[in-house]
C-alpha positions as CSV (number, residue, x, y, z in Angstrom):
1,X,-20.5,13.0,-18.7
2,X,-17.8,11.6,-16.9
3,X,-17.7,7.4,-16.0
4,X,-16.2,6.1,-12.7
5,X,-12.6,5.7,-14.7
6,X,-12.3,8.4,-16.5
7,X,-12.9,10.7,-12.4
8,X,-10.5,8.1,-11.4
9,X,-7.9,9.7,-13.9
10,X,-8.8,12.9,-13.5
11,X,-8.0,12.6,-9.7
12,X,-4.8,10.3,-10.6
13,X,-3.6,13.5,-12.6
14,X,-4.2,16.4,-10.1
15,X,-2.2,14.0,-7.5
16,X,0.5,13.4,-10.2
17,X,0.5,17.1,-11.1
18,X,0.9,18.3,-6.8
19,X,3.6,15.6,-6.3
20,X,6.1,15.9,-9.3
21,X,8.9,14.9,-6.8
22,X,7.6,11.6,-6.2
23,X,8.3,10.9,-10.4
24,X,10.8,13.9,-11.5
25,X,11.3,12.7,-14.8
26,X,8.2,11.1,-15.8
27,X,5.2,13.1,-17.8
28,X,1.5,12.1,-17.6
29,X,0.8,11.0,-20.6
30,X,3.5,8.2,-20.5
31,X,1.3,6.7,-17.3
32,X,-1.7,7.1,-19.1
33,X,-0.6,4.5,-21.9
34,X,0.3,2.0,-19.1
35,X,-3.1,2.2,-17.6
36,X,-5.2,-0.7,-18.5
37,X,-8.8,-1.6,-17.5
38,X,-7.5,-4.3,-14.8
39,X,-5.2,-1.7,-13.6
40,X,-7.5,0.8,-13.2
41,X,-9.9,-1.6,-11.3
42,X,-6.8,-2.0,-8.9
43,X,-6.0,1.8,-8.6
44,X,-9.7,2.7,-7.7
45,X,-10.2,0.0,-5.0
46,X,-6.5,1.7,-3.9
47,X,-8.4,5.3,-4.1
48,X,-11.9,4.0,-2.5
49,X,-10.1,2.6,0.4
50,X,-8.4,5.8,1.5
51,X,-4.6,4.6,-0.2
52,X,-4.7,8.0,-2.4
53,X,-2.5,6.3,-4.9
54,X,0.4,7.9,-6.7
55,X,2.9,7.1,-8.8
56,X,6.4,6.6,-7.5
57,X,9.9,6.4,-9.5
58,X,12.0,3.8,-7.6
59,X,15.5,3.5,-7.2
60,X,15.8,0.6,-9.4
61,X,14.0,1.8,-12.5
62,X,10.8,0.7,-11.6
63,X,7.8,2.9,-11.8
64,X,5.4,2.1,-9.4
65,X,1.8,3.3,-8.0
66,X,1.8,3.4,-4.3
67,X,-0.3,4.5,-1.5
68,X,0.4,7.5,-0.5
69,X,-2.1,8.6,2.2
70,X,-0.4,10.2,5.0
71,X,-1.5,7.8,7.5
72,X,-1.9,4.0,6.5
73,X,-5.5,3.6,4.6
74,X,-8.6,3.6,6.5
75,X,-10.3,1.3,4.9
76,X,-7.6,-1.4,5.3
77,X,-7.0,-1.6,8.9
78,X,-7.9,-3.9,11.5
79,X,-6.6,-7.1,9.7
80,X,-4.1,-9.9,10.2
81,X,-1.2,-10.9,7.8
82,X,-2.4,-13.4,5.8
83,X,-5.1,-16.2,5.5
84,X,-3.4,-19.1,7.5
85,X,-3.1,-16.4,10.5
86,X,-6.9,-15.6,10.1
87,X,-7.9,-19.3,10.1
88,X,-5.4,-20.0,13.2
89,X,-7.2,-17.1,15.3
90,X,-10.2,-18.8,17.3
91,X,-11.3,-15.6,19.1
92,X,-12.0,-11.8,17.8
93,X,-11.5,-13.0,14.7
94,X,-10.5,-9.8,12.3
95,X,-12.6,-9.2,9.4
96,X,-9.7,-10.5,7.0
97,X,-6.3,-10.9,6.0
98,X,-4.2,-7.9,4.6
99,X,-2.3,-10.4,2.2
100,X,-5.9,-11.7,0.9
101,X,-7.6,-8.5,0.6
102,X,-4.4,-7.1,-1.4
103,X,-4.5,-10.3,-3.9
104,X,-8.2,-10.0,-4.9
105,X,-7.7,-6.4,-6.5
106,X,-4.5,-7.0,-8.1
107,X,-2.2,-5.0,-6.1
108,X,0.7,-6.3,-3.4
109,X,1.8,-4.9,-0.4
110,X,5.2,-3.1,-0.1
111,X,8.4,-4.7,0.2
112,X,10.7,-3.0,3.2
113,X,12.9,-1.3,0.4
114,X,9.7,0.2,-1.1
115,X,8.6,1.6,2.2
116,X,11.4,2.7,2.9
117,X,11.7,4.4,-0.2
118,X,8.1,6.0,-0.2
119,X,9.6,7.3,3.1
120,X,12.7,9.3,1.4
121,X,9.4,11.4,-0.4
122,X,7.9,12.3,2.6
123,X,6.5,11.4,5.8
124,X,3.7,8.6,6.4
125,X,2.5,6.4,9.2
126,X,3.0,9.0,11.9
127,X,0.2,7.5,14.0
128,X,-0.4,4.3,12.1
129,X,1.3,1.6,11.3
130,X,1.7,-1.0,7.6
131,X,1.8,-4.1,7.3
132,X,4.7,-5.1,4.4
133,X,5.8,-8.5,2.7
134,X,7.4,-10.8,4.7
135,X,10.6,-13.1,4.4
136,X,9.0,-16.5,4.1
137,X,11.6,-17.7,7.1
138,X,10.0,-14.9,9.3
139,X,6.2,-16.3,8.5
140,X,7.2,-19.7,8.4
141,X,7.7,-19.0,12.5
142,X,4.4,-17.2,12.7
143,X,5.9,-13.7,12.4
144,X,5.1,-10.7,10.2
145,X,6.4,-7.4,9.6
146,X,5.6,-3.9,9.9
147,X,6.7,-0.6,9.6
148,X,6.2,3.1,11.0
149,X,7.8,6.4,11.2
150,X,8.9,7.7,14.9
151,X,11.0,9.8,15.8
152,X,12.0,11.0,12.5
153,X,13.1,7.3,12.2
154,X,11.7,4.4,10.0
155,X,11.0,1.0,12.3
156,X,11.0,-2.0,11.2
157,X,8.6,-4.2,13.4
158,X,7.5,-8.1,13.7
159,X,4.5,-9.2,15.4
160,X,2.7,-12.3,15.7
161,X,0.9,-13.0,12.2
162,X,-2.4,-13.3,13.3
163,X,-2.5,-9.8,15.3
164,X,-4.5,-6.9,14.6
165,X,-4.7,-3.2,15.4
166,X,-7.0,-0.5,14.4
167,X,-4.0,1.5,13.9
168,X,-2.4,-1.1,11.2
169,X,-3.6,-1.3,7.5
170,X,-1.1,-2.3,4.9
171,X,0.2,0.1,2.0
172,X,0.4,-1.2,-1.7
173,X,1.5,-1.0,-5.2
174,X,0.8,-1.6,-8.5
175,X,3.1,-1.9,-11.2
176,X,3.2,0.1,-14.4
């Protein structure tokens, strides 16, 4: 009988095995070595809230596990930036922070290279949008970032921290 982790890898391999061009010249079993009990705790809560996490060769060397859900994950949306925004918003208060929520299962959200990257392997946030880590001189100002694909173009957008839309999660990443 199969446990929650070892399903978990099962569905981490099919993915693997549908999107070779995502990691050309990486095999399976090399990510299965790299896959530790805390990072599998990380990859599921990725999978359970709709991220449908891959794995992801990056331009610099780095192999990464990213979201790769077409649209930004369902189960992540509706939430400001980050914890100070939360506690500055007095009214409709979201149910939490992207930054927060990211940090307590071990992942982070995506830098704008690394979106824009996932981008170069196919198209995502069509309808939705992502929250992605901001320049501290951006926050500092009560700004965050996000991005989305129009027009067959990637935006880069700021908005005030402490916003939130049900059409903006945040995409993430775990290192391998």
């Amino acid at each position: 009988m199969m446990n929650d982790f070892d399903m978990l890898q099962d569905s981490l391999q099919k993915r693997f095995g549908a999107h070779i061009h995502r990691h050309p010249t990486v095999e399976w079993n090399e990510i299965q070595t790299k896959l530790s009990a805390a990072t599998l705790r990380s990859l599921d809560w990725m999978e359970q809230s709709g991220g449908e996490p891959d794995v992801v060769s990056m331009p610099d060397g780095r192999l990464l596990v990213i979201d790769c859900a077409p649209e930004s994950p369902t189960g992540r949306r509706s939430l400001c930036y980050d914890d100070p925004a939360l506690e500055k918003r007095k009214k409709n208060k979201p149910a939490g922070s992207a930054v927060a929520t990211a940090t307590a299962h071990g992942v982070s959200l995506l830098t704008e290279d690394d979106y824009r990257h996932l981008q170069t392997l196919g198209e995502f946030d069509l309808k939705t949008s992502s929250w992605i880590e901001t320049p501290e001189t951006i926050r500092a100002q009560g700004g965050a970032l996000f991005c989305d694909r129009r027009y067959d173009h990637i935006f880069v957008y700021h908005n005030r921290a402490d916003s939130y839309y049900a059409n903006r999660g945040f995409r993430t990443y775990v290192v391998l």
